[in-house]
VEXTORZA-302839 format. One record per residue: x, y, z of N, C-alpha, C in turn; residue number from 1; residue in three letters. Coordinates in Angstrom, 3 decimals. Each point is the difference from the previous one (the first is absolute). Example, Ala and Ser with C-alpha at 12.3 -4.5 7.8 and 13.67 -1.06 7.14 Angstrom:
% VEXTORZA-302839
<r n_c1="13.190" n_c2="-5.690" n_c3="7.800" ca_c1="-0.890" ca_c2="1.190" ca_c3="0.000" c_c1="0.900" c_c2="1.200" c_c3="0.000" num="1" residu="ala"/>
<r n_c1="-0.350" n_c2="1.050" n_c3="-0.720" ca_c1="0.820" ca_c2="1.190" ca_c3="0.060" c_c1="-0.770" c_c2="1.090" c_c3="0.730" num="2" residu="ser"/>
This chain:
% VEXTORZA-302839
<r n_c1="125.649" n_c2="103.988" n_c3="132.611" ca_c1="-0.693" ca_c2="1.220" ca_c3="0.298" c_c1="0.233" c_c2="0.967" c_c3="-1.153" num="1" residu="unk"/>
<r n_c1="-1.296" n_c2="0.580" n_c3="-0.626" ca_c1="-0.219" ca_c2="1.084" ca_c3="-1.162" c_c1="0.709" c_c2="1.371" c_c3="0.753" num="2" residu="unk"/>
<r n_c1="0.647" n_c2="0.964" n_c3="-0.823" ca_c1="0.458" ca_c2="1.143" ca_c3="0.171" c_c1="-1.081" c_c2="0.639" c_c3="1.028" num="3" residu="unk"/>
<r n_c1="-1.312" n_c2="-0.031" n_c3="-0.137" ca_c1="-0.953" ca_c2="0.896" ca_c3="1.233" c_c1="-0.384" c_c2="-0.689" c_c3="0.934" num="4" residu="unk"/>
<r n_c1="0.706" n_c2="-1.070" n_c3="0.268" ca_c1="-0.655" ca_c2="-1.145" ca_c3="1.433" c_c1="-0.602" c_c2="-0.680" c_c3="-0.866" num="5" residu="unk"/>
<r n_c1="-0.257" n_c2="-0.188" n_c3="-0.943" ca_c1="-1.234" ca_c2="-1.216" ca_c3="-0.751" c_c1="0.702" c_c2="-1.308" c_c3="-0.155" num="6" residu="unk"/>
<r n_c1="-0.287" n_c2="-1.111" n_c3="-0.191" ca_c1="0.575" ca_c2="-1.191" ca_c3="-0.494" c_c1="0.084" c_c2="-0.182" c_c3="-1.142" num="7" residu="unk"/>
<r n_c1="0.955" n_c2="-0.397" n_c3="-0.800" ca_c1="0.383" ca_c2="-0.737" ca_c3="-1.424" c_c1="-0.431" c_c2="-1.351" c_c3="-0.007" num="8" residu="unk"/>
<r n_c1="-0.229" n_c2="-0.224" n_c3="-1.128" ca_c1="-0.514" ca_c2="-1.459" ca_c3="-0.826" c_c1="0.468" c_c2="-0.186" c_c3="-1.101" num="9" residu="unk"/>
<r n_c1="0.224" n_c2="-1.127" n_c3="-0.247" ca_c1="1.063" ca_c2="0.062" ca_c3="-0.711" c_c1="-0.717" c_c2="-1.460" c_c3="-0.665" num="10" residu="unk"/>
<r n_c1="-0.614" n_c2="-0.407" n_c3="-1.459" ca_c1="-0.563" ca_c2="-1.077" ca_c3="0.148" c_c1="1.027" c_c2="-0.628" c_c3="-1.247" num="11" residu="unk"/>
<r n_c1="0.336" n_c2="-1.334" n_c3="0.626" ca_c1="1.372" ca_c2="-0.959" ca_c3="-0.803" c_c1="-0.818" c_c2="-1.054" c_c3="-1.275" num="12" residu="unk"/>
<r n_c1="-1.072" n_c2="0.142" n_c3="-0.099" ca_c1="-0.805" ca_c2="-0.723" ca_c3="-0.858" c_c1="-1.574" c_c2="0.749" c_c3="-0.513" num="13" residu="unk"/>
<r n_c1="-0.137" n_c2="-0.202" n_c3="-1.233" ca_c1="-1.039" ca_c2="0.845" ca_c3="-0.371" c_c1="-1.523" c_c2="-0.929" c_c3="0.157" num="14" residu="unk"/>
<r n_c1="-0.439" n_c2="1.282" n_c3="0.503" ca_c1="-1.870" ca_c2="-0.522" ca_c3="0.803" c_c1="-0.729" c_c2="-0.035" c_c3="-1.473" num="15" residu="unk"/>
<r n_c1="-1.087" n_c2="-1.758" n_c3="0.275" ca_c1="-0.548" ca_c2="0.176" ca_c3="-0.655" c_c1="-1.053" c_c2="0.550" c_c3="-0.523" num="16" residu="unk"/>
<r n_c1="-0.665" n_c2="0.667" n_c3="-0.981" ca_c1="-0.876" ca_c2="0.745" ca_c3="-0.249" c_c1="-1.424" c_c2="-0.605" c_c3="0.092" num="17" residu="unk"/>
<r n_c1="-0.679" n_c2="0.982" n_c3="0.976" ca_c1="-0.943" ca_c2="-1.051" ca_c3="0.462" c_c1="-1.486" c_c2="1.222" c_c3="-0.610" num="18" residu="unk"/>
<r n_c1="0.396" n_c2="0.857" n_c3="-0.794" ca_c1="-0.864" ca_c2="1.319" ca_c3="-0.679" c_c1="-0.998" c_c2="-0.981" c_c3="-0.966" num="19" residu="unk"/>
<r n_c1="0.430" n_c2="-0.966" n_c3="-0.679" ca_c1="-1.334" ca_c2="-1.059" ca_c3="-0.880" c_c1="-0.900" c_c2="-0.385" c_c3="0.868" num="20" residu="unk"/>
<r n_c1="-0.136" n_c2="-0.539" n_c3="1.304" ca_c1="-0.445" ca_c2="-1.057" ca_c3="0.764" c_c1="-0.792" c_c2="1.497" c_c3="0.396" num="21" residu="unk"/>
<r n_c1="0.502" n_c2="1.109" n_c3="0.567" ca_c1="-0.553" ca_c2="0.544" ca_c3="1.071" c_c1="-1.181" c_c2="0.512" c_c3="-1.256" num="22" residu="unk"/>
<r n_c1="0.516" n_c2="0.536" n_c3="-1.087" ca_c1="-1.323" ca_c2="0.633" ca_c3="-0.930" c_c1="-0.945" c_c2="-1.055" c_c3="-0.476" num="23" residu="unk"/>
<r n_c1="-0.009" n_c2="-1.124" n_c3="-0.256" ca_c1="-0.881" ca_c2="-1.592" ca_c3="-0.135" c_c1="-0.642" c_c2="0.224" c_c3="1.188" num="24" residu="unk"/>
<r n_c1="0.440" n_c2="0.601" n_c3="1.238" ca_c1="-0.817" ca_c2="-0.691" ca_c3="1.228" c_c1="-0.975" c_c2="1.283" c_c3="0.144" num="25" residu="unk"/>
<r n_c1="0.385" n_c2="1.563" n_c3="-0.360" ca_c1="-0.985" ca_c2="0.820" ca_c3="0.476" c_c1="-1.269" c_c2="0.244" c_c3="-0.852" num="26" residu="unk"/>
<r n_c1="-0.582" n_c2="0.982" n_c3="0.619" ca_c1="-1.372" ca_c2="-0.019" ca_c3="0.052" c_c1="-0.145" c_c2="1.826" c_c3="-0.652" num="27" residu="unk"/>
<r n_c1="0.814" n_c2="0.039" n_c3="0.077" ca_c1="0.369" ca_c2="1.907" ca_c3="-0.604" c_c1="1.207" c_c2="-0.077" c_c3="-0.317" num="28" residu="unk"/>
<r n_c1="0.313" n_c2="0.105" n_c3="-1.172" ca_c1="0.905" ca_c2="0.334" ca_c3="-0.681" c_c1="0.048" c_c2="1.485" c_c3="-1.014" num="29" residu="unk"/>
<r n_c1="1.015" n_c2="1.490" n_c3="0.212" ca_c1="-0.129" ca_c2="0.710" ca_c3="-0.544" c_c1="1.800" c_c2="-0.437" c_c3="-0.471" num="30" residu="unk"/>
<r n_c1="-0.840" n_c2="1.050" n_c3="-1.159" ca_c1="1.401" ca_c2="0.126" ca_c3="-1.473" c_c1="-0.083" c_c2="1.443" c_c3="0.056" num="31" residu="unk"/>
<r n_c1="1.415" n_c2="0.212" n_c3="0.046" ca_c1="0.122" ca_c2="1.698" ca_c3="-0.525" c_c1="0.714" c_c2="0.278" c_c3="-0.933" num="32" residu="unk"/>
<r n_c1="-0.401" n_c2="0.205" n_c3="-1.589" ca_c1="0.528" ca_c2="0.540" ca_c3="-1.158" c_c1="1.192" c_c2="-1.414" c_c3="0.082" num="33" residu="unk"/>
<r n_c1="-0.558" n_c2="-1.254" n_c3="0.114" ca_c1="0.706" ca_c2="-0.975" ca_c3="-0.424" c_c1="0.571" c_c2="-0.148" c_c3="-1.472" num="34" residu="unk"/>
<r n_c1="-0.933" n_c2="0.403" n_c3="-0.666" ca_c1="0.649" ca_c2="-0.145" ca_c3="-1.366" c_c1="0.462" c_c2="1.434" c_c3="-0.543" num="35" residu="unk"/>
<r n_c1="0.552" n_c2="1.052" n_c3="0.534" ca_c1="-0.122" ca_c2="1.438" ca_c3="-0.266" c_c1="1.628" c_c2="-0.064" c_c3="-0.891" num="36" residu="unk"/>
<r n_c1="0.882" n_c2="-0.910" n_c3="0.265" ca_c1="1.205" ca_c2="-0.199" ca_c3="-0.398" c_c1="0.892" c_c2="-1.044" c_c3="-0.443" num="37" residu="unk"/>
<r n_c1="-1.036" n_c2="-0.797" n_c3="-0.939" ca_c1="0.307" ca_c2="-1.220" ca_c3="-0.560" c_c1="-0.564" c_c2="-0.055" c_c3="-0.984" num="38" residu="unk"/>
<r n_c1="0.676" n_c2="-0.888" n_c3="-0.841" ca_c1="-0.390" ca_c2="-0.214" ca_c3="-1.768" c_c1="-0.863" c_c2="-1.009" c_c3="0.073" num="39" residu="unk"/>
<r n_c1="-0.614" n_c2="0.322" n_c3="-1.529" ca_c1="-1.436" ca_c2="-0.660" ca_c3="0.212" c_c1="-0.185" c_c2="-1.196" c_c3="0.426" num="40" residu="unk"/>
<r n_c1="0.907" n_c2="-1.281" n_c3="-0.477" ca_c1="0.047" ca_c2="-1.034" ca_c3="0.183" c_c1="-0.216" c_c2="-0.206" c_c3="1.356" num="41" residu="unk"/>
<r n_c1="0.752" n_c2="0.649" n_c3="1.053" ca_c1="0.445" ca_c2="-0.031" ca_c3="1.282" c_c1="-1.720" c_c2="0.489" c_c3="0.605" num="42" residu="unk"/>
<r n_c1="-0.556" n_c2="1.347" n_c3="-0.538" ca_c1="-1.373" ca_c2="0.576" ca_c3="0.127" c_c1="-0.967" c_c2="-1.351" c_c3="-0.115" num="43" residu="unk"/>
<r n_c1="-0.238" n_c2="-0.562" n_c3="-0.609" ca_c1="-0.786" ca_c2="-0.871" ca_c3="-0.574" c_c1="-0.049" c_c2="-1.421" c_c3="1.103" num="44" residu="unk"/>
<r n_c1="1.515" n_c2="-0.614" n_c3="0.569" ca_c1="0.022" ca_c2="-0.754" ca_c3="0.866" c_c1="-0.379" c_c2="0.249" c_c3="1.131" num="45" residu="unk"/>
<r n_c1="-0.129" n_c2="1.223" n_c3="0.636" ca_c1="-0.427" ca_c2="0.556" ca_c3="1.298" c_c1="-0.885" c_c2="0.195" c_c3="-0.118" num="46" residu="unk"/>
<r n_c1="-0.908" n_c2="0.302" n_c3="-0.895" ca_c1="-1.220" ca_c2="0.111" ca_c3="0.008" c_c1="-0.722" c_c2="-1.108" c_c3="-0.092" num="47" residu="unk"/>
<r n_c1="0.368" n_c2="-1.309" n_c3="-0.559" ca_c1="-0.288" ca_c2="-1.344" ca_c3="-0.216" c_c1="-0.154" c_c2="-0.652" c_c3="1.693" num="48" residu="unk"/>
<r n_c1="0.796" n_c2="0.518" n_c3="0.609" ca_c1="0.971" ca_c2="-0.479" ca_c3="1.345" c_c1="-1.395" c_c2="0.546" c_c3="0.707" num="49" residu="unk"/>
<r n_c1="-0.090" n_c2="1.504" n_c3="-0.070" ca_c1="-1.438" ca_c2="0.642" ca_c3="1.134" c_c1="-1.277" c_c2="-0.845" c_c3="-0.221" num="50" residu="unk"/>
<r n_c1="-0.117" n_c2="0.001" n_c3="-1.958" ca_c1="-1.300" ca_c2="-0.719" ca_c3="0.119" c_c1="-0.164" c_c2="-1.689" c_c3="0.859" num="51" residu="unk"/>
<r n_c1="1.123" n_c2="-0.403" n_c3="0.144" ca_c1="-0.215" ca_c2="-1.560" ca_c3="0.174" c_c1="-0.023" c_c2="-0.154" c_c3="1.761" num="52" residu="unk"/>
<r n_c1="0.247" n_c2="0.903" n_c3="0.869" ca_c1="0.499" ca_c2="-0.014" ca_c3="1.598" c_c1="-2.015" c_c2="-0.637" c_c3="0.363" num="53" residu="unk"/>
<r n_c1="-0.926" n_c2="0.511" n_c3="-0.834" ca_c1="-1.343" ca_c2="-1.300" ca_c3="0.099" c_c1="-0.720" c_c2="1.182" c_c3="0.677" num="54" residu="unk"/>
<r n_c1="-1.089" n_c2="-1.219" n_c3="0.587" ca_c1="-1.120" ca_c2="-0.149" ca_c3="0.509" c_c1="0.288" c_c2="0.684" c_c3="1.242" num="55" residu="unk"/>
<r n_c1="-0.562" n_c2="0.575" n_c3="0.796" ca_c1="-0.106" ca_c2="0.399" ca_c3="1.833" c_c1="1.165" c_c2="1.223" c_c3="-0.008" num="56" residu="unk"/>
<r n_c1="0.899" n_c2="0.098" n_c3="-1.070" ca_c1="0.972" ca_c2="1.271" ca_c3="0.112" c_c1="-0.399" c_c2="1.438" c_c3="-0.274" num="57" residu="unk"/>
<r n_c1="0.165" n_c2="1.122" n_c3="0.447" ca_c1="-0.304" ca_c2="1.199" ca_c3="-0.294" c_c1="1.162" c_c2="0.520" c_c3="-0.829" num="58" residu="unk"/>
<r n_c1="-0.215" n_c2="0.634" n_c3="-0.758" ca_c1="1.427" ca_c2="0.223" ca_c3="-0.642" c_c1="-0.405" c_c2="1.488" c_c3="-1.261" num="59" residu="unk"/>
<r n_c1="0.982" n_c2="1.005" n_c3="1.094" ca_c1="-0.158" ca_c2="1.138" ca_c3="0.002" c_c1="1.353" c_c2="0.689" c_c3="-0.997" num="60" residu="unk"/>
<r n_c1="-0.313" n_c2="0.238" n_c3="-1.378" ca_c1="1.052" ca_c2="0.742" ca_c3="-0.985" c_c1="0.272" c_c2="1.175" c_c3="0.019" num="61" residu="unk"/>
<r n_c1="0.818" n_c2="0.676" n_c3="0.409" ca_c1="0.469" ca_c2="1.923" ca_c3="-0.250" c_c1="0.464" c_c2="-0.246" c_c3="-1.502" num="62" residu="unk"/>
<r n_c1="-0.361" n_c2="0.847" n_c3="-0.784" ca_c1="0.472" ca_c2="0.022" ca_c3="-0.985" c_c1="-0.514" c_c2="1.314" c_c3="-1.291" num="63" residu="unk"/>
<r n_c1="1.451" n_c2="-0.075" n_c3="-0.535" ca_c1="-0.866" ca_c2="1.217" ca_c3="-1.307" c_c1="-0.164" c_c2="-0.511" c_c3="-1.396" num="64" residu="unk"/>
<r n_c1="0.038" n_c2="-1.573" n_c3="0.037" ca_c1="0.057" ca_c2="-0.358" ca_c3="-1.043" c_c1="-1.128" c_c2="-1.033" c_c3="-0.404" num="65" residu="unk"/>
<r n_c1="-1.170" n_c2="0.696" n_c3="-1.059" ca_c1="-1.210" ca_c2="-1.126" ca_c3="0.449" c_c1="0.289" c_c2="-1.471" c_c3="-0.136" num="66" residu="unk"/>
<r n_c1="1.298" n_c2="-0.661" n_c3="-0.974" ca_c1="-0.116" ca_c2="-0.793" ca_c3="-0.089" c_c1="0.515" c_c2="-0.880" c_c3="1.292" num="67" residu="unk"/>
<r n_c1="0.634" n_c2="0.603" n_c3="1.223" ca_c1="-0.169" ca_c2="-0.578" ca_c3="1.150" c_c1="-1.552" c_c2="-0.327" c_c3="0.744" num="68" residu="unk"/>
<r n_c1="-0.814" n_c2="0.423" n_c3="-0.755" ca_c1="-1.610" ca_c2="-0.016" ca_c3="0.739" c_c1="-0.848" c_c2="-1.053" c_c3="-1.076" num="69" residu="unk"/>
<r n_c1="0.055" n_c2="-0.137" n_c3="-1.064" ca_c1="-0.959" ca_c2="-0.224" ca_c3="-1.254" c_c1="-1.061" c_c2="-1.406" c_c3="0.727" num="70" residu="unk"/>
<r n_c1="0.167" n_c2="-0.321" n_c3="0.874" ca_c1="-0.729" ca_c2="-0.653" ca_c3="0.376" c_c1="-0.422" c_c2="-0.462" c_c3="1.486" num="71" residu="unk"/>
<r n_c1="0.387" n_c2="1.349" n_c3="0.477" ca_c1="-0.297" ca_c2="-0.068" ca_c3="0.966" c_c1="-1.427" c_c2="0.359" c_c3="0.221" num="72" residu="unk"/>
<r n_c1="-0.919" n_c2="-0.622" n_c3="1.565" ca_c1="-1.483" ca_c2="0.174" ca_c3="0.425" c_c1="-0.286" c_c2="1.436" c_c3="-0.609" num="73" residu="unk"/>
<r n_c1="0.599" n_c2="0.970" n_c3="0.752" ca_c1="-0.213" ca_c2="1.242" ca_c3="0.523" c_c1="1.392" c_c2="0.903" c_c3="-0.476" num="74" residu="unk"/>
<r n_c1="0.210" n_c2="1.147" n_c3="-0.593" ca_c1="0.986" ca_c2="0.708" ca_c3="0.376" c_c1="-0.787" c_c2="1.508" c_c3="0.282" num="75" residu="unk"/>
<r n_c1="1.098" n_c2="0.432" n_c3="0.455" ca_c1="-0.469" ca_c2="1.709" ca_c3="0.757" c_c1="1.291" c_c2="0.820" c_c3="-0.546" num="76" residu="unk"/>
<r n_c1="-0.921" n_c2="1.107" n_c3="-0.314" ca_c1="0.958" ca_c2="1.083" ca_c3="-0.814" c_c1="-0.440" c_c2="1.163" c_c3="1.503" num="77" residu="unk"/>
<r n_c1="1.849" n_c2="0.252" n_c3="0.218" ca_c1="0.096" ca_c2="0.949" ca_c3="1.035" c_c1="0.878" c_c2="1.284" c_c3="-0.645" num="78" residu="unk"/>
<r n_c1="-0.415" n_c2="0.987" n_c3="0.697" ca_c1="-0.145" ca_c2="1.228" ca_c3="-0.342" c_c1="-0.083" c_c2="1.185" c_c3="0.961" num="79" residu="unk"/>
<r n_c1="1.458" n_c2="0.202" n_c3="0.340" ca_c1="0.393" ca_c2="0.565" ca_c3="1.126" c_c1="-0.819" c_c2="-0.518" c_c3="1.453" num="80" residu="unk"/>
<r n_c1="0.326" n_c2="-1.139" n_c3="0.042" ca_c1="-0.640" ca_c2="-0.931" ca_c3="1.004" c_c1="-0.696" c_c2="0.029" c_c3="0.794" num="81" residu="unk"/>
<r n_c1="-1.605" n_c2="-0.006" n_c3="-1.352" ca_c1="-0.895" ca_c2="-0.101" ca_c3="0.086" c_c1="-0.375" c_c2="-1.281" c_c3="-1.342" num="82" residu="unk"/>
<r n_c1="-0.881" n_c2="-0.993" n_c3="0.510" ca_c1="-0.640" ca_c2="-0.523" ca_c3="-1.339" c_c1="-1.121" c_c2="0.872" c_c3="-0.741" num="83" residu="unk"/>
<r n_c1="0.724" n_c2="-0.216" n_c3="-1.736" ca_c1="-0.503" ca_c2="0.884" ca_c3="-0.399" c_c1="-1.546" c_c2="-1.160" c_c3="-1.264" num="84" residu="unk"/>
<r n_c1="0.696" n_c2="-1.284" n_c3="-0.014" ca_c1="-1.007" ca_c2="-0.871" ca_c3="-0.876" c_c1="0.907" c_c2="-1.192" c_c3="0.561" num="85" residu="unk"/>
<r n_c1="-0.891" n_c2="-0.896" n_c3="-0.611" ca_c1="0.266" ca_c2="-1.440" ca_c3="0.101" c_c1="-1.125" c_c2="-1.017" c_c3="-0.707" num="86" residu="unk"/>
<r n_c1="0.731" n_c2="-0.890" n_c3="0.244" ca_c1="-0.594" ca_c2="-0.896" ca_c3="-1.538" c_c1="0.811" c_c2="-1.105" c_c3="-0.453" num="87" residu="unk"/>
<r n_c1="-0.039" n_c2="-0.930" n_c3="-1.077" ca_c1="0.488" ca_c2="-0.908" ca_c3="-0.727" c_c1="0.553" c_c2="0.927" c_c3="-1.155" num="88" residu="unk"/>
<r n_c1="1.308" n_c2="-0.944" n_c3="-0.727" ca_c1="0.790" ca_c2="0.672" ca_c3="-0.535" c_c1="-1.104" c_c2="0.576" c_c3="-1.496" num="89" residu="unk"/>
<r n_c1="-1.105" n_c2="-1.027" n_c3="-0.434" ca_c1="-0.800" ca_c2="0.528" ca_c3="-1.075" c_c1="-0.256" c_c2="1.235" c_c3="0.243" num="90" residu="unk"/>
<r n_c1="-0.915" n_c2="-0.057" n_c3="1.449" ca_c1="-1.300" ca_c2="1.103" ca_c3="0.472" c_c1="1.099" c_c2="1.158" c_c3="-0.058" num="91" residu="unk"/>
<r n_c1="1.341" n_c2="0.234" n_c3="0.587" ca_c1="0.553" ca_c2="1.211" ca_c3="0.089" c_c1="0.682" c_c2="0.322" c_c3="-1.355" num="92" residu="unk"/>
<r n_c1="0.222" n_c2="-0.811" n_c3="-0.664" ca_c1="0.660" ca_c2="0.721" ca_c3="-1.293" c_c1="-1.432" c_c2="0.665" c_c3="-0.759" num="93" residu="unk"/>
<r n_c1="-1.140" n_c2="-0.411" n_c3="-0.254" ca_c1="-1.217" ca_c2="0.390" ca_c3="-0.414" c_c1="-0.511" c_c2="2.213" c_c3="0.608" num="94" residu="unk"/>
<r n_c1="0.466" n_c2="-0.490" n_c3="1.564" ca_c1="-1.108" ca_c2="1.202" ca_c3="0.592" c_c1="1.367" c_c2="1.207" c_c3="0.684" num="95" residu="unk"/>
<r n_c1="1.519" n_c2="-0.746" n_c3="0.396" ca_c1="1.168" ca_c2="1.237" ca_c3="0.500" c_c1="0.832" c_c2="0.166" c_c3="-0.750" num="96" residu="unk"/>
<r n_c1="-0.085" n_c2="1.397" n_c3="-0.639" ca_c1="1.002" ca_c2="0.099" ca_c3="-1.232" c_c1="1.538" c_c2="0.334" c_c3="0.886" num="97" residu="unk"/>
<r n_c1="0.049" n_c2="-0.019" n_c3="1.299" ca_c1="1.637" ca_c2="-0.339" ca_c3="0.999" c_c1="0.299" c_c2="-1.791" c_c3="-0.391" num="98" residu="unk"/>
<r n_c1="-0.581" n_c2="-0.543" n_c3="0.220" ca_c1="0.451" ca_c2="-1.633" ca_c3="-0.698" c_c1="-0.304" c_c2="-0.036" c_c3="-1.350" num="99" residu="unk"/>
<r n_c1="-0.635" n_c2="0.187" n_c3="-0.664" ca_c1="0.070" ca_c2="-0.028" ca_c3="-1.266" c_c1="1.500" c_c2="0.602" c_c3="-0.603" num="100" residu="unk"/>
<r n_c1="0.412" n_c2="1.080" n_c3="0.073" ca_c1="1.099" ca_c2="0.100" ca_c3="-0.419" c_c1="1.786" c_c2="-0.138" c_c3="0.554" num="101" residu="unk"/>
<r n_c1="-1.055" n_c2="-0.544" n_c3="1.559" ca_c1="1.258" ca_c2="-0.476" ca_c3="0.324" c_c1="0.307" c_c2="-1.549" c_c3="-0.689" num="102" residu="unk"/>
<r n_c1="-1.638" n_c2="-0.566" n_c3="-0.036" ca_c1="0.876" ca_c2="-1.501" ca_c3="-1.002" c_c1="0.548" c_c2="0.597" c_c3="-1.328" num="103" residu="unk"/>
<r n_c1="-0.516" n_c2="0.822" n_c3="-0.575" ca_c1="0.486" ca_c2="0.306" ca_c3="-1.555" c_c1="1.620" c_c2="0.179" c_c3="0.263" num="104" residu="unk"/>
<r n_c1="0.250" n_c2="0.392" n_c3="0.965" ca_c1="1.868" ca_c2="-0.291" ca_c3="0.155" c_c1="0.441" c_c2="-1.182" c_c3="0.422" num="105" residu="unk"/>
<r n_c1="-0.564" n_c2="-0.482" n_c3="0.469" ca_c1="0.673" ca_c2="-1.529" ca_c3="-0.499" c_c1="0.379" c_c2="-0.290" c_c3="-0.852" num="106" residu="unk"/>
C-alpha cells in the first residue's frame, strides 16, 4: 500500500518496448518537434524513419524546422492558431516570406 491508499508496483524485470510495433501498426501518427534537439545526423535518421512508416499512414509533423517537412504532401504555416498558407516546401518558399526565412536559418 502507497502512502495515500494507492498500491505500489514494483516491476523486477524490464518491459519490452512495444512503441516500434505500435507506430508500424497506426494509421495517424503525430511528431512533435521530434528533431527540435538533435544533431544533424540524428535529424536526418528520423526523418528517413517518418518518410518510410508507407502507404495508408497519416503522418502529422509539428515543427519549426523546414527541413523536418521538405517533402512532405502539404505543410501549413500557423499563425497564432490560425492557418495562415500552405503548400509544398517549393510553392511556400517562392510566395511566404515567414518560411522563406525561416529556412534561410537553417
Amino acid at each position: 500500500m502507497g502512502e495515500r491508499g494507492g498500491t505500489t508496483f514494483r516491476r523486477t524485470a524490464p518491459a519490452p518496448d512495444h512503441r516500434p510495433c505500435a507506430a508500424a501498426a497506426a494509421r495517424i501518427v503525430l511528431f512533435d518537434e521530434a528533431t527540435s534537439a538533435v544533431d544533424r545526423l540524428s535529424e536526418n535518421q528520423i526523418n528517413r524513419a517518418v518518410e518510410e512508416l508507407g502507404e495508408g499512414t497519416t503522418v502529422i509533423v509539428v515543427s519549426h524546422k523546414p527541413s523536418a517537412v521538405l517533402r512532405a504532401e502539404k505543410t501549413y504555416i500557423l499563425c497564432e492558431g490560425r492557418v495562415e498558407d500552405s503548400g509544398r516546401h517549393e510553392e511556400l518558399l517562392k510566395r511566404n516570406d515567414f518560411y522563406r526565412a525561416l529556412a534561410a536559418e537553417a
